[in-house]
C-alpha positions as CSV (number, residue, x, y, z in Angstrom):
1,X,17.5,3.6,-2.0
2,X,14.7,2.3,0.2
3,X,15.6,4.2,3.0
4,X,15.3,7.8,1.8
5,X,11.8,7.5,0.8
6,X,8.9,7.8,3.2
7,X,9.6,4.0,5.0
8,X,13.2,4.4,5.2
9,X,12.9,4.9,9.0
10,X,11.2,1.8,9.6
11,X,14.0,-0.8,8.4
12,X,15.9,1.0,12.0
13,X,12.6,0.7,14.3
14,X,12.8,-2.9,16.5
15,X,9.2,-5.2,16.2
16,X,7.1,-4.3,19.2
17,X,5.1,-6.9,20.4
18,X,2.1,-4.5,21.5
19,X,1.3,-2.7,17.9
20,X,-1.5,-5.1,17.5
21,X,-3.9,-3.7,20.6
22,X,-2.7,-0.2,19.7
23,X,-4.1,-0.4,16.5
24,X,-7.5,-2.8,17.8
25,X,-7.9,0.2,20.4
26,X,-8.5,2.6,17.9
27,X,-10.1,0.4,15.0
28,X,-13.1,-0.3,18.2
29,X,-13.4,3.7,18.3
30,X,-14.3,4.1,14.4
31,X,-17.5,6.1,13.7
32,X,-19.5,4.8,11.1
33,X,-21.0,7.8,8.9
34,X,-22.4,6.0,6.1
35,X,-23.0,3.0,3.9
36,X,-19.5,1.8,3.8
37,X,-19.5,1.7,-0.5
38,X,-19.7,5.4,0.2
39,X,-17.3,6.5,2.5
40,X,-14.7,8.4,1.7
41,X,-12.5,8.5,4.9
42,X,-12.7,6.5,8.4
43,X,-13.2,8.6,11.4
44,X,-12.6,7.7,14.7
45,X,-13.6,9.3,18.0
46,X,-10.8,9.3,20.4
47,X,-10.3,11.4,23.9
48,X,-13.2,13.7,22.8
49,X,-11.7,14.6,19.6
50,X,-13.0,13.0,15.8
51,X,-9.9,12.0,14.1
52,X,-10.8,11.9,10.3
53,X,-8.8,9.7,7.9
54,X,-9.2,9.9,4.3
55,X,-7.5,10.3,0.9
56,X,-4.7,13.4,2.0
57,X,-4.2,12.0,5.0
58,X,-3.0,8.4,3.7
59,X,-1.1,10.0,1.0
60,X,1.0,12.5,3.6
61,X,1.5,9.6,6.1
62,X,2.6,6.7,3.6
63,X,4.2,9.0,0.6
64,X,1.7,6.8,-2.1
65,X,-0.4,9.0,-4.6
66,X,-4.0,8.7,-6.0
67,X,-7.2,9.8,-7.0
68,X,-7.2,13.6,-7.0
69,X,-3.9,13.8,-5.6
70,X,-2.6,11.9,-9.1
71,X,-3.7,11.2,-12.3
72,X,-4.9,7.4,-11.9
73,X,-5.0,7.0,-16.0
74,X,-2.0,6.7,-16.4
75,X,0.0,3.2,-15.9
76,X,3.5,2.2,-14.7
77,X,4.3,-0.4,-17.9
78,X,8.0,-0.1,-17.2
79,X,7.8,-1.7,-13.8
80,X,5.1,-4.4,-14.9
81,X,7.0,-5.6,-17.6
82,X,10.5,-5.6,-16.2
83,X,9.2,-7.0,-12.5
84,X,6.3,-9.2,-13.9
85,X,7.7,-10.5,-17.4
86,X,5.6,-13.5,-16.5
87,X,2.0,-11.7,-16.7
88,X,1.0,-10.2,-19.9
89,X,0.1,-6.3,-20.0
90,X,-3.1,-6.9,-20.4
91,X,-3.4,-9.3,-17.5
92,X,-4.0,-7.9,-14.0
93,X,-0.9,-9.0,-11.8
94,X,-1.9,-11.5,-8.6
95,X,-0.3,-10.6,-4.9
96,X,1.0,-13.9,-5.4
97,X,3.1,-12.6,-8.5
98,X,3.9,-9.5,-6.5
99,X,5.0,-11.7,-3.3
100,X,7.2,-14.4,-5.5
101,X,9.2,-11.1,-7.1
102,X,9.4,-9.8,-3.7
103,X,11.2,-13.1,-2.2
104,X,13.4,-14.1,-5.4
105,X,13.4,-11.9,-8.0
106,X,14.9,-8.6,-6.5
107,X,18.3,-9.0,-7.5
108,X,17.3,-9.2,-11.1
109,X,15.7,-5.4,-10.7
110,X,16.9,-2.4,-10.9
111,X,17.1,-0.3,-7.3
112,X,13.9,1.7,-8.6
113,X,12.2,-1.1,-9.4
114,X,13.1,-3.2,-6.2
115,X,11.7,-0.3,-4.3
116,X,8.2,-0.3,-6.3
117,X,8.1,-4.2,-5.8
118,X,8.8,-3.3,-2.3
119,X,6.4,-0.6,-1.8
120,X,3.8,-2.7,-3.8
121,X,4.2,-5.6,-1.5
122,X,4.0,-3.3,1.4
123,X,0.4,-1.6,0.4
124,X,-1.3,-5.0,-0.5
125,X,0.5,-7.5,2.3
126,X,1.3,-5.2,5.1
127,X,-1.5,-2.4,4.7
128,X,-4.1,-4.3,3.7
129,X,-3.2,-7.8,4.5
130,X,-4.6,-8.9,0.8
131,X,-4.7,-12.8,-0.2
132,X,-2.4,-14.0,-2.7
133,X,-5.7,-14.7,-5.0
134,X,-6.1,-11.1,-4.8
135,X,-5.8,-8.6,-8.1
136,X,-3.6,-5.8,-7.7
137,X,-5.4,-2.8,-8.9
138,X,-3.9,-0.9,-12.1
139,X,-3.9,1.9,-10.3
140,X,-1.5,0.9,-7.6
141,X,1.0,0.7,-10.1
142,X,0.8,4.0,-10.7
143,X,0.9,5.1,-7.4
């Protein structure tokens, strides 16, 4: 199930040693166009052209929804209480909840659920390299 969604490809790519500068080269080349509380996107200036990085563009490239692009009132109960039976509704789930389901608890999901867990773990850990202390945001449940 987790490969025909918008990651699928990556469980076939090998780990390249170099991704790290790739990604430094072009996090050195950002253009700062405001106070950072009110930026919107990231641009960056590359080769003479201003690559602009914002809300459409990180929901075509990773597949997640928000903000505009979907409703963010609305909340994902189903996943939190079948993947995190050990936080109460109305208790906002750690990344170290979301990283213990993601290392033991998978095979107690169902494959939609293992996916969200997956995708959740994903955004926080791999995107934005979160700490465990860190409180998922309602809204990332829903996307």
């Amino acid at each position: 199930m987790f490969q025909n969604i918008c990651f699928g490809r990556w469980l076939d790519i090998p780990n390249i040693d170099d991704d790290p500068l790739l990604l430094h080269y072009i996090f050195c080349h950002e253009v700062v166009t405001g106070p950072r509380s009110q930026v919107e996107e990231m641009v960056f200036e590359i080769g003479g052209y201003e690559l602009s990085f914002g809300k459409k563009e990180f929901c075509l490239i990773t597949g997640f929804r928000f903000g505009d692009y979907f409703p963010t009132s609305a909340s994902n109960t189903t996943f939190h209480s079948h993947a995190f039976p050990m936080v109460p509704m109305n208790v906002s789930v750690k990344l170290d909840h979301v990283t213990k389901v993601f290392k033991n608890s998978l095979n107690e999901l169902s494959d939609k659920d293992v996916v969200c867990a997956c995708l959740l773990y994903l955004l926080e850990k791999g995107f934005s390299g979160r700490l465990a202390k860190h409180l998922v945001t309602k809204e990332y449940f829903v996307m």
